[in-house]
Structure formats: structure tokens, C-alpha cells
PDB file of N, CA, C, O and CB in Angstrom:
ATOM      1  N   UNK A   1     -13.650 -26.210  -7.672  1.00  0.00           N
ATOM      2  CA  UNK A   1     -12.400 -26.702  -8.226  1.00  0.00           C
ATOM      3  C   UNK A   1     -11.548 -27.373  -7.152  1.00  0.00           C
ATOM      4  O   UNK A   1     -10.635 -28.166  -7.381  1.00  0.00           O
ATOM      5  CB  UNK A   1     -11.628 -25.561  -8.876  1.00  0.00           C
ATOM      6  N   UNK A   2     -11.898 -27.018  -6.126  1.00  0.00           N
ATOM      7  CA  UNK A   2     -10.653 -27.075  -4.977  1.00  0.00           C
ATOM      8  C   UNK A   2     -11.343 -28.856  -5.194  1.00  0.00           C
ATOM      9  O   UNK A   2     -10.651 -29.808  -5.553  1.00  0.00           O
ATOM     10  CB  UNK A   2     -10.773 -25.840  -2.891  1.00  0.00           C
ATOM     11  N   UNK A   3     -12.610 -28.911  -4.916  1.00  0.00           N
ATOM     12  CA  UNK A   3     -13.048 -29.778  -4.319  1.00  0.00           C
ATOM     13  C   UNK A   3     -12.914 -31.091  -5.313  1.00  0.00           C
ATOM     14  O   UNK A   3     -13.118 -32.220  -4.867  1.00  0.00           O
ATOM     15  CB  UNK A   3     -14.328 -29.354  -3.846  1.00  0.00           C
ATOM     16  N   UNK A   4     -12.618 -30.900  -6.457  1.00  0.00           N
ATOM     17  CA  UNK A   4     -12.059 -32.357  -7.238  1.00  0.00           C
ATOM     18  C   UNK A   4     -10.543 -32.411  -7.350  1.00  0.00           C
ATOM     19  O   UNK A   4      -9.921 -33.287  -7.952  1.00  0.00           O
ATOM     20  CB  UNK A   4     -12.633 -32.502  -8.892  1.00  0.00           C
ATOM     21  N   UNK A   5      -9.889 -31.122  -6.544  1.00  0.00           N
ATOM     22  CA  UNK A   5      -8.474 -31.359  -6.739  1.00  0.00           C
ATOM     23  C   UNK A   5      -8.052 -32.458  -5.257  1.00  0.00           C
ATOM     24  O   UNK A   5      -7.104 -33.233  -5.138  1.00  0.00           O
ATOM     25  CB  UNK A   5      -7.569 -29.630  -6.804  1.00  0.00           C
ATOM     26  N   UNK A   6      -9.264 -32.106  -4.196  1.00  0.00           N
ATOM     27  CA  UNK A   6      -9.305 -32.958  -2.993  1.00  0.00           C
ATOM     28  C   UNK A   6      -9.269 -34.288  -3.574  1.00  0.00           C
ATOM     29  O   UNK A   6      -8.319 -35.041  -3.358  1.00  0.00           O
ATOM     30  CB  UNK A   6     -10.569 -32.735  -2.046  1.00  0.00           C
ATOM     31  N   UNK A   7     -10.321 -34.636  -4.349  1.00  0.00           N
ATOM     32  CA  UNK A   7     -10.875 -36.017  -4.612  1.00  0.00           C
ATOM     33  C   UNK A   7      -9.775 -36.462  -5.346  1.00  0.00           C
ATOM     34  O   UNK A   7      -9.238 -37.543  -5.103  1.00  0.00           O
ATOM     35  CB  UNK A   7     -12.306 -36.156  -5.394  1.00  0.00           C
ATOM     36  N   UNK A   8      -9.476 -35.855  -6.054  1.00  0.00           N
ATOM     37  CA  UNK A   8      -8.392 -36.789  -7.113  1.00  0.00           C
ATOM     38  C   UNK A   8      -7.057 -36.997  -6.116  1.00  0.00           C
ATOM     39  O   UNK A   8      -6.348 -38.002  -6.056  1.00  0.00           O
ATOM     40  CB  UNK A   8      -7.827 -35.753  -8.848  1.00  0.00           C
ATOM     41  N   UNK A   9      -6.909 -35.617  -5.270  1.00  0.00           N
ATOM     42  CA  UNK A   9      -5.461 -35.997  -4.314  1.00  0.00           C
ATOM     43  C   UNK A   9      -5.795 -37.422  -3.429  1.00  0.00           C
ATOM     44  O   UNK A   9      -5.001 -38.363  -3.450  1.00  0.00           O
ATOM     45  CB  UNK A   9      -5.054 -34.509  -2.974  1.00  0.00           C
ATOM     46  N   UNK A  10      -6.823 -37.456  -2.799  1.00  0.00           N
ATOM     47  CA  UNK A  10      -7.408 -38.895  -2.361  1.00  0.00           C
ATOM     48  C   UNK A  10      -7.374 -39.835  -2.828  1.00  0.00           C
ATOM     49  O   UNK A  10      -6.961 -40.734  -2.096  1.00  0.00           O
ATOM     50  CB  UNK A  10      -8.391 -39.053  -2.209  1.00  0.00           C
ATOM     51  N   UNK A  11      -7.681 -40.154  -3.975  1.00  0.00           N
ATOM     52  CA  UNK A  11      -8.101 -41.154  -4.832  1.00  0.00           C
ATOM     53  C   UNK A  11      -6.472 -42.028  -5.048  1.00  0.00           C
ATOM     54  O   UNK A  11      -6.258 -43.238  -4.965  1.00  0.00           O
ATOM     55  CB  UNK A  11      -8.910 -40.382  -6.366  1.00  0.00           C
ATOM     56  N   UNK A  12      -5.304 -40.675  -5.405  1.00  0.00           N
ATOM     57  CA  UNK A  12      -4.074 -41.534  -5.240  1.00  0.00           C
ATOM     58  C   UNK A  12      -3.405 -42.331  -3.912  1.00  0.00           C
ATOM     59  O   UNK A  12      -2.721 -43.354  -3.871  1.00  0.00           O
ATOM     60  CB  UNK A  12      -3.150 -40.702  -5.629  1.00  0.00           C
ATOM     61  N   UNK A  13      -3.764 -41.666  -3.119  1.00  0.00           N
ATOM     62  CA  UNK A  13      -2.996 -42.271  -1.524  1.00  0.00           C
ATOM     63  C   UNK A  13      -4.454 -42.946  -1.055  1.00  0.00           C
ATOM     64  O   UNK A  13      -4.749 -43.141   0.124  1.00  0.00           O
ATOM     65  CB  UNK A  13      -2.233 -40.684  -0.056  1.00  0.00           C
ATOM     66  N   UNK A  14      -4.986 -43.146  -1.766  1.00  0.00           N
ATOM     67  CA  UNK A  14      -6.179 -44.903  -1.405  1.00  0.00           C
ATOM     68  C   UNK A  14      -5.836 -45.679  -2.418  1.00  0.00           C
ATOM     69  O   UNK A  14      -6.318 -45.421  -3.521  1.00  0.00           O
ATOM     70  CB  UNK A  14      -8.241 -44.850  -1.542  1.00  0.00           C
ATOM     71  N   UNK A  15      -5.116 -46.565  -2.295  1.00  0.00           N
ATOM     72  CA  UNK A  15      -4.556 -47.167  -2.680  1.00  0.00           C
ATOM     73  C   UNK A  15      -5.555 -48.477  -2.607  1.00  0.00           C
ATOM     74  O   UNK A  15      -5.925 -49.222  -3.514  1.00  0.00           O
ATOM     75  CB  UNK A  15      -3.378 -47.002  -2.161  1.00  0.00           C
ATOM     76  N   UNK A  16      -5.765 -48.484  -1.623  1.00  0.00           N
ATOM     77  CA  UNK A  16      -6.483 -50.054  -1.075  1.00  0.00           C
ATOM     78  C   UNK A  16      -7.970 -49.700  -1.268  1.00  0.00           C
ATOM     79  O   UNK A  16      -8.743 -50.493  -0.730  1.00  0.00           O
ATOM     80  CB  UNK A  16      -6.150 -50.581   0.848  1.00  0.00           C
ATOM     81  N   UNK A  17      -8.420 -48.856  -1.807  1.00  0.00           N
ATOM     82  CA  UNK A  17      -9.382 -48.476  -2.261  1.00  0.00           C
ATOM     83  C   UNK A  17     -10.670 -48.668  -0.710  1.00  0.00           C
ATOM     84  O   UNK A  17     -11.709 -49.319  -0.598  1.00  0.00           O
ATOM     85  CB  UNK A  17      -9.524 -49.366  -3.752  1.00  0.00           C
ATOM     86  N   UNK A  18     -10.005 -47.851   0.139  1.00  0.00           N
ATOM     87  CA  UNK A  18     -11.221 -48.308   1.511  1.00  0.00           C
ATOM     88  C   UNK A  18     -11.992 -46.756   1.644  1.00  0.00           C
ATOM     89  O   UNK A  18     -11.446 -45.686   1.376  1.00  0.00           O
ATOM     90  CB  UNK A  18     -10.218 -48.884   3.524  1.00  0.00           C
ATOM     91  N   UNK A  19     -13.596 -46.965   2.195  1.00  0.00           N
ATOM     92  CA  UNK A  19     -13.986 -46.456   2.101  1.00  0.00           C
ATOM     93  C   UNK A  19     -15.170 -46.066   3.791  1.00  0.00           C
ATOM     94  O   UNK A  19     -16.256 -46.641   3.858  1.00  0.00           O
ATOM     95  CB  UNK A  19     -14.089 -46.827   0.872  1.00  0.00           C
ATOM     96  N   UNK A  20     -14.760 -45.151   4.870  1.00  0.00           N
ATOM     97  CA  UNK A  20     -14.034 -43.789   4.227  1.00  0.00           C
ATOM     98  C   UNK A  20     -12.525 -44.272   4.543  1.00  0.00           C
ATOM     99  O   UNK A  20     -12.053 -45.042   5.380  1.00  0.00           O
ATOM    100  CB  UNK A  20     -14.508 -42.054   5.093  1.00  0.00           C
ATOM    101  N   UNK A  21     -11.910 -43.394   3.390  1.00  0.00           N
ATOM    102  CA  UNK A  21     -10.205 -43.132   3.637  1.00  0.00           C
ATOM    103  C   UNK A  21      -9.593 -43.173   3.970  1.00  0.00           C
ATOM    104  O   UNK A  21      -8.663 -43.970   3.845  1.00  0.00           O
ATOM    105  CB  UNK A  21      -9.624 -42.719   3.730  1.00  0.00           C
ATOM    106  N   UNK A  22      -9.815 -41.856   4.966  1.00  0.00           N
ATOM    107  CA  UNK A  22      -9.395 -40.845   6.231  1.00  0.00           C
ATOM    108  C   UNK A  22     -10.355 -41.036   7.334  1.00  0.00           C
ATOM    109  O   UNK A  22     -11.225 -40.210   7.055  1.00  0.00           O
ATOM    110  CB  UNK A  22      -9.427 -39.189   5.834  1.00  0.00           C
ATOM    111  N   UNK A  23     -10.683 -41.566   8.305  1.00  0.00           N
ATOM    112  CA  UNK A  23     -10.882 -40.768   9.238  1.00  0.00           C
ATOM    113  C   UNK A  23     -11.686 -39.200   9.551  1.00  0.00           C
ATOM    114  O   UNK A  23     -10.801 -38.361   9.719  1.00  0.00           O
ATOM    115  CB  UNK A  23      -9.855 -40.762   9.407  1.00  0.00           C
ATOM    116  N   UNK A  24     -12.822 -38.693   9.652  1.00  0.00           N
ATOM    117  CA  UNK A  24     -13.346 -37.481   9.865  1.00  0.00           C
ATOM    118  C   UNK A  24     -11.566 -36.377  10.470  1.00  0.00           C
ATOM    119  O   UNK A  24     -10.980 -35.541   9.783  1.00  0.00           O
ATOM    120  CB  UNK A  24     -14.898 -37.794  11.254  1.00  0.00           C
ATOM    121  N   UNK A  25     -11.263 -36.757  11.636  1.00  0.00           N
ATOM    122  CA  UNK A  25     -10.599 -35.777  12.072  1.00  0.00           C
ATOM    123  C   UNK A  25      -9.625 -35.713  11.565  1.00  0.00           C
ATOM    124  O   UNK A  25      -9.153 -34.594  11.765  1.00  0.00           O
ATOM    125  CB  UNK A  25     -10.443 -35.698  13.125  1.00  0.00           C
ATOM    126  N   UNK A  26      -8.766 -36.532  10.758  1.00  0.00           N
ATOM    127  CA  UNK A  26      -7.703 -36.618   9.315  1.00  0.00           C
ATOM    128  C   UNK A  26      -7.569 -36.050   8.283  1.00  0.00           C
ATOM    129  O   UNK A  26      -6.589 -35.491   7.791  1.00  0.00           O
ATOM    130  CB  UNK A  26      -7.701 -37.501   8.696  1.00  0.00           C
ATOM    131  N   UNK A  27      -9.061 -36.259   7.766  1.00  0.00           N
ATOM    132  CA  UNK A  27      -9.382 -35.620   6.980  1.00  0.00           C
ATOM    133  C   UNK A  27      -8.945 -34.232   6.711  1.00  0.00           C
ATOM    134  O   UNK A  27      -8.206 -33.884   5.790  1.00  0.00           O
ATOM    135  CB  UNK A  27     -10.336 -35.757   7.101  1.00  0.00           C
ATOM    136  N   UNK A  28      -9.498 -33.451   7.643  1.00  0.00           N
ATOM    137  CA  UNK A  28      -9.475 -31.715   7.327  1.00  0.00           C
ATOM    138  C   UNK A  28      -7.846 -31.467   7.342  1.00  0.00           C
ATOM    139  O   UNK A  28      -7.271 -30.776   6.501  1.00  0.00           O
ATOM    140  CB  UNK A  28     -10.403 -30.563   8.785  1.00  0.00           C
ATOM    141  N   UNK A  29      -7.249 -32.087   8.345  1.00  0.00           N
ATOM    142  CA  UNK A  29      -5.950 -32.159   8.275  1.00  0.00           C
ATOM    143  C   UNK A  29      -4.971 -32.043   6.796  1.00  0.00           C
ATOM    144  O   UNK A  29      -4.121 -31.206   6.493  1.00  0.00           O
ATOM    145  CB  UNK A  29      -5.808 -33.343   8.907  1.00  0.00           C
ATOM    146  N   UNK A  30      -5.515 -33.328   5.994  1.00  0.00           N
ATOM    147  CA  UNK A  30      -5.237 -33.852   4.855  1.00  0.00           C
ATOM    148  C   UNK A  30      -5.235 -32.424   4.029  1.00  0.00           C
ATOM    149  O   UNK A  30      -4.346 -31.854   3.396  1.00  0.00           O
ATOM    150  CB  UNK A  30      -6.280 -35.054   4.424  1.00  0.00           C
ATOM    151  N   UNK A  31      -6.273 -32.171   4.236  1.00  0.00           N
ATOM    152  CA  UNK A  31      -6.862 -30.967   3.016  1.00  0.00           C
ATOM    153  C   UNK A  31      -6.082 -29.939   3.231  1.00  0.00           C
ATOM    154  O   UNK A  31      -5.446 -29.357   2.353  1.00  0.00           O
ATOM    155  CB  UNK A  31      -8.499 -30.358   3.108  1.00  0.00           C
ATOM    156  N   UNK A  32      -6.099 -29.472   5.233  1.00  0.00           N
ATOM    157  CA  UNK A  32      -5.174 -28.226   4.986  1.00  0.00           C
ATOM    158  C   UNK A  32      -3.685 -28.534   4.226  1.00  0.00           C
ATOM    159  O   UNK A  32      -3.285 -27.716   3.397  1.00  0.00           O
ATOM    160  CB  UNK A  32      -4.858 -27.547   6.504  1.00  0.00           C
ATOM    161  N   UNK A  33      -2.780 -29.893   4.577  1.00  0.00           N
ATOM    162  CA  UNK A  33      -1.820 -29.375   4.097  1.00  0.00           C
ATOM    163  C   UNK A  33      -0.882 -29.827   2.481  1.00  0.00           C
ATOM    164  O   UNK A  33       0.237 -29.529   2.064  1.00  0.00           O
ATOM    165  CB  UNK A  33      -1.168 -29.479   5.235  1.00  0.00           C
ATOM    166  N   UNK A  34      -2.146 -30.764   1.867  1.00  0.00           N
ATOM    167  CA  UNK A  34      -2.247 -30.349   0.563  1.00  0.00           C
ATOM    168  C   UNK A  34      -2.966 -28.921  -0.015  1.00  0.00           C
ATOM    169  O   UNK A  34      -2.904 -28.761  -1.234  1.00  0.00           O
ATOM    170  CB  UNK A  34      -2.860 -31.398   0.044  1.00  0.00           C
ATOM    171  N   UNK A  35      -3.534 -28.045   0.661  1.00  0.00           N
ATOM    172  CA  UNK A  35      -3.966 -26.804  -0.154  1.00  0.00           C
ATOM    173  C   UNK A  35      -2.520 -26.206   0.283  1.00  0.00           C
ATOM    174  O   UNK A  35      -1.828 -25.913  -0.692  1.00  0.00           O
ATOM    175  CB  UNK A  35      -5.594 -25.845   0.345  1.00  0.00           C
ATOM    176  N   UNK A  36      -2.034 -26.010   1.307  1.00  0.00           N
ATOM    177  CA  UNK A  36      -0.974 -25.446   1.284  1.00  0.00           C
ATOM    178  C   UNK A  36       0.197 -25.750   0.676  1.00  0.00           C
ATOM    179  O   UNK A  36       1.134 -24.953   0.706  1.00  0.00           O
ATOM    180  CB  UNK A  36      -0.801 -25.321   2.173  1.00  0.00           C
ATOM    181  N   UNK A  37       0.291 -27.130  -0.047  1.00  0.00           N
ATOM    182  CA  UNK A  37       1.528 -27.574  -0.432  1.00  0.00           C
ATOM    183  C   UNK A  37       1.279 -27.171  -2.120  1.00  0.00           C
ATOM    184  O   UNK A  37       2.227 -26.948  -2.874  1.00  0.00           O
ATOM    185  CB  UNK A  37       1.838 -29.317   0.035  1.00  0.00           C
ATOM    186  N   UNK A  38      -0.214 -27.121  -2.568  1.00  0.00           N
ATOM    187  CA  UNK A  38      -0.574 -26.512  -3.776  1.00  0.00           C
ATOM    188  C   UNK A  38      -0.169 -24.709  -3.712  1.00  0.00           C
ATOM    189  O   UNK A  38       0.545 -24.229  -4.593  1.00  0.00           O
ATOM    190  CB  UNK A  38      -2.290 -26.869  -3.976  1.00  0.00           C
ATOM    191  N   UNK A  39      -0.614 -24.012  -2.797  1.00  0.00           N
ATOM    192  CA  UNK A  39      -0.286 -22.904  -2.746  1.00  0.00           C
ATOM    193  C   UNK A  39       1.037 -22.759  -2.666  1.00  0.00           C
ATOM    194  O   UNK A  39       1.344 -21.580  -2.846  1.00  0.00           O
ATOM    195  CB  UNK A  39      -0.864 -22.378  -1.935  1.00  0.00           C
ATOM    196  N   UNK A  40       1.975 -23.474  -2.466  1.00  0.00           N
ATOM    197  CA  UNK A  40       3.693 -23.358  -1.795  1.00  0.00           C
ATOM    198  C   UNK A  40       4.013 -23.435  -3.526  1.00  0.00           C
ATOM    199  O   UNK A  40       4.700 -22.600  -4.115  1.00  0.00           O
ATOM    200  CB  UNK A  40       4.582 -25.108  -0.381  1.00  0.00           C
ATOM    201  N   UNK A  41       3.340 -24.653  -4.189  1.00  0.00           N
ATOM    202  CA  UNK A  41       3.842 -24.261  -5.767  1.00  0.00           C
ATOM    203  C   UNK A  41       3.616 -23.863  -6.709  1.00  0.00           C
ATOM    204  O   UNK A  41       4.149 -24.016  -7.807  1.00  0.00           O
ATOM    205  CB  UNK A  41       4.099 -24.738  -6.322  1.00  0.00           C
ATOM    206  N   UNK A  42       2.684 -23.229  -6.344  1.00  0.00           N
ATOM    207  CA  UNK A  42       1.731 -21.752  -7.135  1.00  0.00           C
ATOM    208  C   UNK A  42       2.942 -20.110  -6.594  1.00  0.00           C
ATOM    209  O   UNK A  42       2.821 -18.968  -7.038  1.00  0.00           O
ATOM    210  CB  UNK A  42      -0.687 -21.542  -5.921  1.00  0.00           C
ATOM    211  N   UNK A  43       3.500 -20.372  -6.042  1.00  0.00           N
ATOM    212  CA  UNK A  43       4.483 -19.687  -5.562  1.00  0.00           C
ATOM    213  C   UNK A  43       5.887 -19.706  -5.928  1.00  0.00           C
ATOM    214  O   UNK A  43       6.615 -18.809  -5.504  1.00  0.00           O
ATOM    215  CB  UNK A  43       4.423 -19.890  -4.521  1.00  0.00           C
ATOM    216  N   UNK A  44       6.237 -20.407  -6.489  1.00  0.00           N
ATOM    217  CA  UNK A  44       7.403 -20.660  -6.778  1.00  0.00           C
ATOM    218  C   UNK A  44       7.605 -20.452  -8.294  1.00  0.00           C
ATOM    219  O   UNK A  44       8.708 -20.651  -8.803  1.00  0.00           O
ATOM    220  CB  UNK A  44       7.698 -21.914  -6.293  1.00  0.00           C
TER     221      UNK A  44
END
């Protein structure tokens, strides 16, 4: 689940549709702090 909530969060901020995206070392970045910004409003 996590992993199409990644793709779809991607899919909006590629805009320019390039492929890859991110960057490898961006990437994981990306992910930690959209899972955390999902967890921050699973919290609230």
C-alpha cells in the first residue's frame, strides 16, 4: 500500500513528466518525509 501511495505522491510533483524523477539519493529522502507527513495526519 505504502508503495502506490509513493507512486501516486510522485506522479503529482513530476510534473514534467521526467524519468527518473528524483535522483537515487532524493529519493529515500522524498519517501521519508512524505511517510511522516502521512503519519503527522493520521494523528491528528
Amino acid at each position: 500500500m505504502i508503495d502506490t501511495q509513493v507512486k501516486d505522491i510522485l506522479e503529482k510533483f513530476n510534473v514534467k513528466n521526467k524519468s527518473p524523477f528524483l535522483p537515487q539519493k532524493a529519493y529515500r529522502s522524498f519517501i521519508e518525509r512524505n511517510i511522516s507527513v502521512i503519519n503527522d495526519e493520521k494523528s491528528l
